[in-house]
MOPAC internal coordinates of N, CA, C and O (Angstrom, degrees):
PM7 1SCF
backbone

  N    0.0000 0     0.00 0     0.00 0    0    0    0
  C    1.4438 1     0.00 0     0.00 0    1    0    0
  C    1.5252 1   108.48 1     0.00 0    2    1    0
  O    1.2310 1   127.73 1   -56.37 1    3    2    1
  N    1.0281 1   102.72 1   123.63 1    3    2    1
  C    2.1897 1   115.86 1  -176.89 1    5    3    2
  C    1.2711 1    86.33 1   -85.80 1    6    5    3
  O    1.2310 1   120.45 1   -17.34 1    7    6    5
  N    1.6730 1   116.74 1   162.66 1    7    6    5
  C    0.9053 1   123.78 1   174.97 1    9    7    6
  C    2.0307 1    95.09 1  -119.83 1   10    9    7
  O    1.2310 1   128.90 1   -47.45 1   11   10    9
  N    1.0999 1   100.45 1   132.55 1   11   10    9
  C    1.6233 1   103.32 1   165.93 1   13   11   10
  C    1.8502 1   129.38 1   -59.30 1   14   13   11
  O    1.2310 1   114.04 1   -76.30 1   15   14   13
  N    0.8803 1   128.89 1   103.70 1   15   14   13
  C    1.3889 1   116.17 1  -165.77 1   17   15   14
  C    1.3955 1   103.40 1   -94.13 1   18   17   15
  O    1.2310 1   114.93 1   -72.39 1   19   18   17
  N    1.5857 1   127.22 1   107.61 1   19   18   17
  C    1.3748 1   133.29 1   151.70 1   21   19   18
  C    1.7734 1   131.29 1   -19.13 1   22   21   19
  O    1.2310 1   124.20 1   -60.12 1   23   22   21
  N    1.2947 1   109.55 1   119.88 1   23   22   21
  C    2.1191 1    82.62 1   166.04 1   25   23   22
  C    1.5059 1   120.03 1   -69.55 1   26   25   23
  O    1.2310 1   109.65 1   -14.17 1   27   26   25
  N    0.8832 1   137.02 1   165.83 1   27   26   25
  C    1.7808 1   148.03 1   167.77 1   29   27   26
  C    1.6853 1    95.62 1   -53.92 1   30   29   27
  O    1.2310 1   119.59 1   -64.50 1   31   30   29
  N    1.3285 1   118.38 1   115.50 1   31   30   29
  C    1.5881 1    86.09 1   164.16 1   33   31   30
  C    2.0463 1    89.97 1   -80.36 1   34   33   31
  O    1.2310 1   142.14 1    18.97 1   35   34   33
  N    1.8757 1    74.61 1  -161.03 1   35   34   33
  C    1.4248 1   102.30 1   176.66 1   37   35   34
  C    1.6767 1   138.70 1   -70.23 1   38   37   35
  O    1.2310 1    94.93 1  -120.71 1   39   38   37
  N    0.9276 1   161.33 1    59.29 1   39   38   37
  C    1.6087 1   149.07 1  -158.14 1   41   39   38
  C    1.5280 1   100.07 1    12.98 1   42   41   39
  O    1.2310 1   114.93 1   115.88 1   43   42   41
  N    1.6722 1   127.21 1   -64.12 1   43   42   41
  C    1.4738 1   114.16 1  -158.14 1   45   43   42
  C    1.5871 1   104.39 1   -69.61 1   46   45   43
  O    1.2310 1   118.58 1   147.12 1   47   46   45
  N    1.2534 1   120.31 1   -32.88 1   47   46   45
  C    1.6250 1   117.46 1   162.82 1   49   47   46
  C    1.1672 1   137.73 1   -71.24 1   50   49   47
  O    1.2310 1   118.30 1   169.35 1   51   50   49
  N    1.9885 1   120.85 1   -10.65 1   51   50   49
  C    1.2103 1   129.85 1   132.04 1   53   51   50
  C    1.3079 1   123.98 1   -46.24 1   54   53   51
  O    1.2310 1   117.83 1   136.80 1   55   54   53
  N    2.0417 1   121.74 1   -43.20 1   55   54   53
  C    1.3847 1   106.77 1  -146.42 1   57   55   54
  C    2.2230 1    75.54 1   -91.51 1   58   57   55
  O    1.2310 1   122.50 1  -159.41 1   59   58   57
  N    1.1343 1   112.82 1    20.59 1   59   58   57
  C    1.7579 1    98.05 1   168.46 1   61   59   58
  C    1.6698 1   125.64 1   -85.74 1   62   61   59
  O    1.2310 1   132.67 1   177.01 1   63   62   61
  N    1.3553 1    93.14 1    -2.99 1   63   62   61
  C    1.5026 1   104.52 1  -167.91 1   65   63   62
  C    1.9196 1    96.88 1   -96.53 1   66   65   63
  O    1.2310 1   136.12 1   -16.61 1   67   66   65
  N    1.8154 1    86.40 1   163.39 1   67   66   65
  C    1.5905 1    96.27 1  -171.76 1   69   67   66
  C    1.5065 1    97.24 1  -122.90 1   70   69   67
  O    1.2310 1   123.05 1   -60.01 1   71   70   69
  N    1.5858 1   111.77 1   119.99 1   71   70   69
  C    1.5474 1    98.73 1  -169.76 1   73   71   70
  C    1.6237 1    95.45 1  -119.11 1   74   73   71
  O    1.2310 1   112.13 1   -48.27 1   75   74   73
  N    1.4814 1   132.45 1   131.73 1   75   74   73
  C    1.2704 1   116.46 1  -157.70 1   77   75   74
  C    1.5171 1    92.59 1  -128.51 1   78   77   75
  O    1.2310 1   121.98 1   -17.28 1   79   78   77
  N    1.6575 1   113.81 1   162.72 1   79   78   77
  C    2.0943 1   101.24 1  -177.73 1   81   79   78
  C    1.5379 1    78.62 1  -128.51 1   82   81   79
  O    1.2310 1   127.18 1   -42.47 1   83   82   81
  N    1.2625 1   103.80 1   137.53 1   83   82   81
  C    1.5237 1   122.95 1   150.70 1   85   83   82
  C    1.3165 1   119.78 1  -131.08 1   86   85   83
  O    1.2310 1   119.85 1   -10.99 1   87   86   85
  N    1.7211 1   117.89 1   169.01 1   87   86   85
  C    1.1774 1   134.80 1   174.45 1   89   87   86
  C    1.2992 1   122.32 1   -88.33 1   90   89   87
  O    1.2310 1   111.98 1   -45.61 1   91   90   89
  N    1.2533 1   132.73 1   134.39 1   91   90   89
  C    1.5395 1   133.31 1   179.69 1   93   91   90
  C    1.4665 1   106.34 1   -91.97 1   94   93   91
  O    1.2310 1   127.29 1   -44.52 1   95   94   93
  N    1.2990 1   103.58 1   135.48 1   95   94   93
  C    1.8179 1   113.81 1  -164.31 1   97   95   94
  C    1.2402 1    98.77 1  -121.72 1   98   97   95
  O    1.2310 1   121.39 1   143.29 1   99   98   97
  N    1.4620 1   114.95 1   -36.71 1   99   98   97
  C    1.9088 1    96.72 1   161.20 1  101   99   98
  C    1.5739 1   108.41 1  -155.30 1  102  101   99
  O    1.2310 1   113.02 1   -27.93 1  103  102  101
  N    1.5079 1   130.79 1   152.07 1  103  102  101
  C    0.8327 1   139.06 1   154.87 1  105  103  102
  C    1.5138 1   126.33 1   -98.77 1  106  105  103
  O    1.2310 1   118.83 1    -8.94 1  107  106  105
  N    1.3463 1   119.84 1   171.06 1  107  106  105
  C    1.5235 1   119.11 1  -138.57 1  109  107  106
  C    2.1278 1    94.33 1  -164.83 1  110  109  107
  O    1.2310 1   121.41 1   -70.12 1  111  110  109
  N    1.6317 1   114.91 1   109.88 1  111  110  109
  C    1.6142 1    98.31 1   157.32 1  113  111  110
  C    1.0678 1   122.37 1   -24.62 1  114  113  111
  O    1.2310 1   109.19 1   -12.91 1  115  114  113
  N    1.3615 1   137.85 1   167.09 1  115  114  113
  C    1.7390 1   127.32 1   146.55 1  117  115  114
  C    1.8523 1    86.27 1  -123.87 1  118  117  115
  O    1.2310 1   108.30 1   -81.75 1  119  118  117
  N    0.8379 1   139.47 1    98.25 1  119  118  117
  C    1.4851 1   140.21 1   163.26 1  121  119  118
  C    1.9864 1   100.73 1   -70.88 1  122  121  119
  O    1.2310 1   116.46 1   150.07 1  123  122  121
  N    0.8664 1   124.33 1   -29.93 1  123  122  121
  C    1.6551 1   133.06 1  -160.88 1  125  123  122
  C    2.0725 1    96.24 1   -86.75 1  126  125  123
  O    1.2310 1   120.87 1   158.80 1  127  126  125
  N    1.3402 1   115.93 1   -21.20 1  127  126  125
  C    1.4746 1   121.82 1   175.68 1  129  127  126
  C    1.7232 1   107.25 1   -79.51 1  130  129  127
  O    1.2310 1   128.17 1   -45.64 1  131  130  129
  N    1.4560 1   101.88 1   134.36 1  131  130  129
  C    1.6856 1   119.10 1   165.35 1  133  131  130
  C    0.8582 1   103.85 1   -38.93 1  134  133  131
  O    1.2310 1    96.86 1   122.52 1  135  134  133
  N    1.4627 1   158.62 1   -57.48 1  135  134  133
  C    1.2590 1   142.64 1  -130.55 1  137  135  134
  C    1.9776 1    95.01 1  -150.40 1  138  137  135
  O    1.2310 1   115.14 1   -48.89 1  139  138  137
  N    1.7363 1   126.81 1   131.11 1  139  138  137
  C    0.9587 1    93.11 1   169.23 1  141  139  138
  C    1.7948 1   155.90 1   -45.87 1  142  141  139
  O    1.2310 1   114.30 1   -65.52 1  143  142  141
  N    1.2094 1   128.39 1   114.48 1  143  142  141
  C    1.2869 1   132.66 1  -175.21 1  145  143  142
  C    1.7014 1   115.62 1  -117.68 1  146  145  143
  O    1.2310 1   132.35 1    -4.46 1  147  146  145
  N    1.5573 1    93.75 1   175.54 1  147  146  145
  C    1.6048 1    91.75 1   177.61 1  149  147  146
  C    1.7038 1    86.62 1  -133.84 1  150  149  147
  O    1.2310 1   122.01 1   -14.39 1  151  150  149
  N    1.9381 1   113.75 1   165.61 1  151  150  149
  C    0.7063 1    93.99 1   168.29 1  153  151  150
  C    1.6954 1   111.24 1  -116.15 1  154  153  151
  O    1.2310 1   113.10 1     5.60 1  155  154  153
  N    1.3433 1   130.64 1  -174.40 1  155  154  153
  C    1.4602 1   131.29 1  -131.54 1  157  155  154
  C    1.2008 1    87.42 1  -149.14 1  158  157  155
  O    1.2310 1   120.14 1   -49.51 1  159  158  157
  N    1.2875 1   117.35 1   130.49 1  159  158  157
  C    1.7815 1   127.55 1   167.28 1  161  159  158
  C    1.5056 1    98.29 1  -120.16 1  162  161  159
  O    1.2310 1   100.48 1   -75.30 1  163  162  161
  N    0.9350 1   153.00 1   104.70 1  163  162  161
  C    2.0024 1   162.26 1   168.44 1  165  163  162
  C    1.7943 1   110.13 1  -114.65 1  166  165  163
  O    1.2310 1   145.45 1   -82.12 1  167  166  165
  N    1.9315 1    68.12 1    97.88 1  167  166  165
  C    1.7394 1    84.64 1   142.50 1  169  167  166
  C    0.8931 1   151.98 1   -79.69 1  170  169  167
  O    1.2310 1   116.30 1   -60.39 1  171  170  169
  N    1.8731 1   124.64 1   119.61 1  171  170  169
  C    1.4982 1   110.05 1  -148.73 1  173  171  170
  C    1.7905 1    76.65 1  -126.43 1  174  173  171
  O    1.2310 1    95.35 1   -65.84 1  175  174  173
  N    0.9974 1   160.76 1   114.16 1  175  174  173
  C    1.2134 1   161.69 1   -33.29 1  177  175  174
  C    1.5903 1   100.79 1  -133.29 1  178  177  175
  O    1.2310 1   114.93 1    50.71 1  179  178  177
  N    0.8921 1   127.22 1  -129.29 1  179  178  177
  C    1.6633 1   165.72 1   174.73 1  181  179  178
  C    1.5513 1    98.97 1   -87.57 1  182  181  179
  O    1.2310 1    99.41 1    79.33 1  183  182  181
  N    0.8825 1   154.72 1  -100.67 1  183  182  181
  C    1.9164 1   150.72 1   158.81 1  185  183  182
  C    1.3461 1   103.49 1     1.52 1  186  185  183
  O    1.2310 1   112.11 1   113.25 1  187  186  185
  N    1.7159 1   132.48 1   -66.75 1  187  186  185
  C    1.4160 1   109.65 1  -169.51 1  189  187  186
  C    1.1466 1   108.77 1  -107.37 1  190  189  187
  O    1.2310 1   111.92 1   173.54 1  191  190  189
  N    1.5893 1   132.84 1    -6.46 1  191  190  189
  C    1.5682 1   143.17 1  -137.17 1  193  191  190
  C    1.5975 1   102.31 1    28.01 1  194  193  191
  O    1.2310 1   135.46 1    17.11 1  195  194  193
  N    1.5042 1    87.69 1  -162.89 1  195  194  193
  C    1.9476 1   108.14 1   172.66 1  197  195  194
  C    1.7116 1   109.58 1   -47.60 1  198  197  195
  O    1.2310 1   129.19 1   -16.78 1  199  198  197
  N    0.9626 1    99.89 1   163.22 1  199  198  197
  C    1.7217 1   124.77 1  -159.69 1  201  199  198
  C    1.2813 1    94.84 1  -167.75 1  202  201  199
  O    1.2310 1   130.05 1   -43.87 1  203  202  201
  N    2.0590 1    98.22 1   136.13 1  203  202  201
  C    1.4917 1    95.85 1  -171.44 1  205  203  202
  C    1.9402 1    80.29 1  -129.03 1  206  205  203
  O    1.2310 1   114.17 1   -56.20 1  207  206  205
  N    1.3266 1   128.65 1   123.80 1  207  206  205
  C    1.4271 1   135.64 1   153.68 1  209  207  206
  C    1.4700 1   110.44 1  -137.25 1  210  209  207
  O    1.2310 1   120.95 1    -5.43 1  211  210  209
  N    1.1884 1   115.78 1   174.57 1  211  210  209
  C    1.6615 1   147.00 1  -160.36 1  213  211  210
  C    1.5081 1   105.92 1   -94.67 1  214  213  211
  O    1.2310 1   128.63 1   -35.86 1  215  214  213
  N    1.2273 1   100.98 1   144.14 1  215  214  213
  C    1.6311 1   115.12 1   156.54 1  217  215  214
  C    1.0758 1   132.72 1  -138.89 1  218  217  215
  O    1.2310 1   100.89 1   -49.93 1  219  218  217
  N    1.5930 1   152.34 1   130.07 1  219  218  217
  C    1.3373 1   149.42 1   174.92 1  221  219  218
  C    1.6427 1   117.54 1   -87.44 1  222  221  219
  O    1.2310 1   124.37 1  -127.97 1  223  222  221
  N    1.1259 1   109.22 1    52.03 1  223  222  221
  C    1.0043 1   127.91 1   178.72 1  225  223  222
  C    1.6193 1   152.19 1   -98.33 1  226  225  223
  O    1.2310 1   133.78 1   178.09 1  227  226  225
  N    1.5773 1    90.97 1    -1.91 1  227  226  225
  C    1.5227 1   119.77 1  -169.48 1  229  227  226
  C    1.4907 1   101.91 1   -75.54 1  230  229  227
  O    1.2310 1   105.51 1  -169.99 1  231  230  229
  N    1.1454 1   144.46 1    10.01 1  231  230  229
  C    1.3169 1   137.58 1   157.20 1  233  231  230
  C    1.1389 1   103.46 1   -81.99 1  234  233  231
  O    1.2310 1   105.46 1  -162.39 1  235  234  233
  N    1.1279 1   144.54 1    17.61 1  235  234  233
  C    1.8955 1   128.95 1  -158.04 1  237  235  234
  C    1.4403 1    96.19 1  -170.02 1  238  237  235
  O    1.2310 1   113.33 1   132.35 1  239  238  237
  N    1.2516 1   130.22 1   -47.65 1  239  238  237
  C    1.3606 1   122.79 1  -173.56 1  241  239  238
  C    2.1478 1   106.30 1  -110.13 1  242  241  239
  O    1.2310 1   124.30 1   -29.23 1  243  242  241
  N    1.1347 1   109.36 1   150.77 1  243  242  241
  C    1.6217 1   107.32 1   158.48 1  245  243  242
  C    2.0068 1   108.47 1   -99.03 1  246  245  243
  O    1.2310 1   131.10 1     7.78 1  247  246  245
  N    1.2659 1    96.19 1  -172.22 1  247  246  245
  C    1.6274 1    94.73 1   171.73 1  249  247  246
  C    1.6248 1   110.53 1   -87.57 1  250  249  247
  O    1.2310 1   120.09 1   179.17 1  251  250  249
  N    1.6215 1   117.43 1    -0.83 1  251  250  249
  C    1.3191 1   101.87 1   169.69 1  253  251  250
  C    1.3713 1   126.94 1  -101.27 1  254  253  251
  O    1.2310 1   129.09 1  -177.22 1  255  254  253
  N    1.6477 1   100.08 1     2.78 1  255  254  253
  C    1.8675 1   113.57 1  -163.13 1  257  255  254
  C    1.2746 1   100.76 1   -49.90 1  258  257  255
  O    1.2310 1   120.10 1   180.00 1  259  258  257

């Protein structure tokens, strides 16, 4: 398996992106996901509230890390 190597973009096409930090308020198995996952509830404040997405991450983290 090759790995594809990206170009660098630019700084002004970096500063286009929206990178946001939230807190995780609960996690959840996902048994129903291809690959093991958990699922992710993140609170990102008052502007987006709760947000529910996926992670493949259960080799490295538990639900109490």
């Amino acid at each position: 398996m090759s790995v594809k190597v990206q170009e660098t973009i630019t700084f002004n096409d970096f500063q286009k992106i929206e990178v946001r930090v939230g807190t995780i308020v609960d996690v959840q198995e996902f048994p129903e996901a291809r690959r093991p996952a958990y699922k992710l509830w993140v609170d990102f404040g008052q502007e987006f509230g709760i947000r529910k997405t996926s992670a493949q991450v259960t080799k490295n983290y538990t639900k109490k890390s």
